[in-house]
N, C-alpha and C positions, 0 to 999 in steps of 0.2 A: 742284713747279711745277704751276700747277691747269690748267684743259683749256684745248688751242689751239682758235680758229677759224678762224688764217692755213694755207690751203690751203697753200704753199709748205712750210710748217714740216712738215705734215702727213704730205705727199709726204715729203719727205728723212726721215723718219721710217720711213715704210712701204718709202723704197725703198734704204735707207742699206747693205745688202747684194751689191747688185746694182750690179756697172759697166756691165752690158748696159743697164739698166734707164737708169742713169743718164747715159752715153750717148745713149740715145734722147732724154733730157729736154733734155740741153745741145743737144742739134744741132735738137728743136723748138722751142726758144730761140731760137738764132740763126736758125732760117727766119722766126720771128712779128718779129723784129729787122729782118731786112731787108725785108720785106713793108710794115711798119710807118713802116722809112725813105722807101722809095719811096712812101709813099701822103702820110705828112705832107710829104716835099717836094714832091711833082704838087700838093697841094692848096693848101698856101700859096704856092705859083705862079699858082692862081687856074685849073690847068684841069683839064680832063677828063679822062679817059683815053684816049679819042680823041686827043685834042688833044698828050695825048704822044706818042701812037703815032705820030703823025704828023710832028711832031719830030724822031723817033730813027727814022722812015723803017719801020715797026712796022703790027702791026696791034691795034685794041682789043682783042682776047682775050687779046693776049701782055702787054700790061698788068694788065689782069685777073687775069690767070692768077702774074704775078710779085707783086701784092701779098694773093694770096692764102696764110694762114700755112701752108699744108700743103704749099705748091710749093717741091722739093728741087731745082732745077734754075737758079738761079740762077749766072747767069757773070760775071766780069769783063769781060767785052766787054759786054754791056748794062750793067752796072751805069754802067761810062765813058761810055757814048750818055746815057744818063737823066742821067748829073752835067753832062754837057757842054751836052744840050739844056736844063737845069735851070740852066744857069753857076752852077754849083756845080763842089768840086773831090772827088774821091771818095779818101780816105783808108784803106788798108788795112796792119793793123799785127800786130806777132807778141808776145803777150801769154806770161807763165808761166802754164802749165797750171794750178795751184794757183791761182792768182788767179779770187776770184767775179768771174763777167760785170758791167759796168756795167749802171745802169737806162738802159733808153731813156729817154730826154728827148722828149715826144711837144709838138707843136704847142701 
């Protein structure tokens, strides 16, 4: 097989030892995942983040700060405020551990 230049491949390569390692990847996953949901759905709703904070009775930072991919703090009780101000319906489901994470589907 001749050289990659898919970073992904790269990574599972160098870190295919380590569950710690890989642990940390999955779970920076899912935060860049739901940071990413919350931002494409504020935005193809047409607002700001203000404008959600405001919504979901919030302040701008906590928006902010929830579609940023580094914030581990994400809860079910905002996620539901953000679907519900967004009439949207928030779907949470239990997957085999074995199973690769889906692509996000972005805007």
């Amino acid at each position: 097989m001749g050289r990659t230049k898919n970073a992904l491949k790269i990574l599972e390569k160098v870190t295919a030892e380590s569950a710690a390692v890989k642990a940390g990847i999955g779970e920076a996953r899912f935060n860049l995942q739901v940071a990413q949901m919350i931002y494409d759905a504020r935005t193809k709703a047409g607002l700001s983040q203000r404008q959600l904070a405001d919504l979901v009775g919030s302040r701008q930072p906590v928006i902010a700060r929830l579609e940023d991919a580094d914030y581990e703090g994400h809860s079910l009780t905002m996620l539901q405020r953000i679907a519900d101000a967004l009439k949207q319906r928030l779907e949470v489901k239990f997957v085999p551990a074995g199973r690769p994470p889906k692509r996000l589907k972005t805007a």
